[in-house]
C-alpha positions, 0 to 999 in steps of 0.5 A: 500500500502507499503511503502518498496518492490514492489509487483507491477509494481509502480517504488521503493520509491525515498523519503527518508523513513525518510522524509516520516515518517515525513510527515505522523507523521504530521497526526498520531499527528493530528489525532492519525492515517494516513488515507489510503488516505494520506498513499497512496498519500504519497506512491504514489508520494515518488515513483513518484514525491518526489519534489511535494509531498514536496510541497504539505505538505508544503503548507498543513502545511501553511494552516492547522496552520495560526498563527491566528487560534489555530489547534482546531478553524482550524479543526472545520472550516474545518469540518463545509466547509467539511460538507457542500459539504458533503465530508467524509474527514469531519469526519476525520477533525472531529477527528482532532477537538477532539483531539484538544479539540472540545467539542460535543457541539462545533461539533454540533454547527458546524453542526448547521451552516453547516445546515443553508447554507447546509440543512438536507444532511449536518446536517445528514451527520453531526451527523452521523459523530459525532456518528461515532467519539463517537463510535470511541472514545468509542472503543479506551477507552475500548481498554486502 
């Protein structure tokens, strides 16, 4: 989706695309990129409802950085809570754990945990989101 011009009948962005760059740099910090999920509930309620997309990325920003946690301990509790109802965003939580120093022991010692109270679903999903990851960092550092 995009974020200037109006190609469909969605109403033009009230969110000042300052702001906006803002929110979504959060995550291209966080994770090198902004996944298209974001871009688009960002997209959507800069058009729609700027005022609780504010509100929405505060309370994200309160929760994601408690300053009892550094942002490596968070993203791999993330990832694990994920894993265990099985949900894609694990892997993204994944990224973000990376980027933050998890080691591949850390990630798998996560998906141990995750396997204990989640069973094989959640260790399956588990590695192949650590593969994927692998992958993806394989392919970012041949592209460098």
């Amino acid at each position: 989706m995009s974020d200037t011009g109006n190609s469909s009948s969605l109403p033009e962005s009230k969110i000042d695309q300052e702001k906006l760059k803002e929110y979504r740099g959060i995550y291209e910090e966080l994770l090198g990129f902004v996944p298209p999920r974001i871009q688009a509930r960002t997209d959507i309620l800069g058009r729609v409802d700027p005022e609780f997309l504010s509100l929405q990325e505060e309370i994200r920003k309160r929760g994601m950085y408690p300053d009892v946690f550094d942002v490596k301990t968070v993203q791999l509790m993330l990832f694990g809570m994920l894993l265990l109802s099985l949900r894609d965003a694990a892997r993204i939580h994944g990224i973000a754990a990376r980027r933050a120093g998890a080691t591949w022991e850390e990630m798998q010692a996560v998906v141990n945990l995750a396997y204990l109270y989640g069973g094989l679903s959640a260790a399956n999903i588990g590695a192949q989101f650590i593969q994927q990851i692998a992958e993806m960092e394989a392919e970012q550092e041949a592209e460098s």
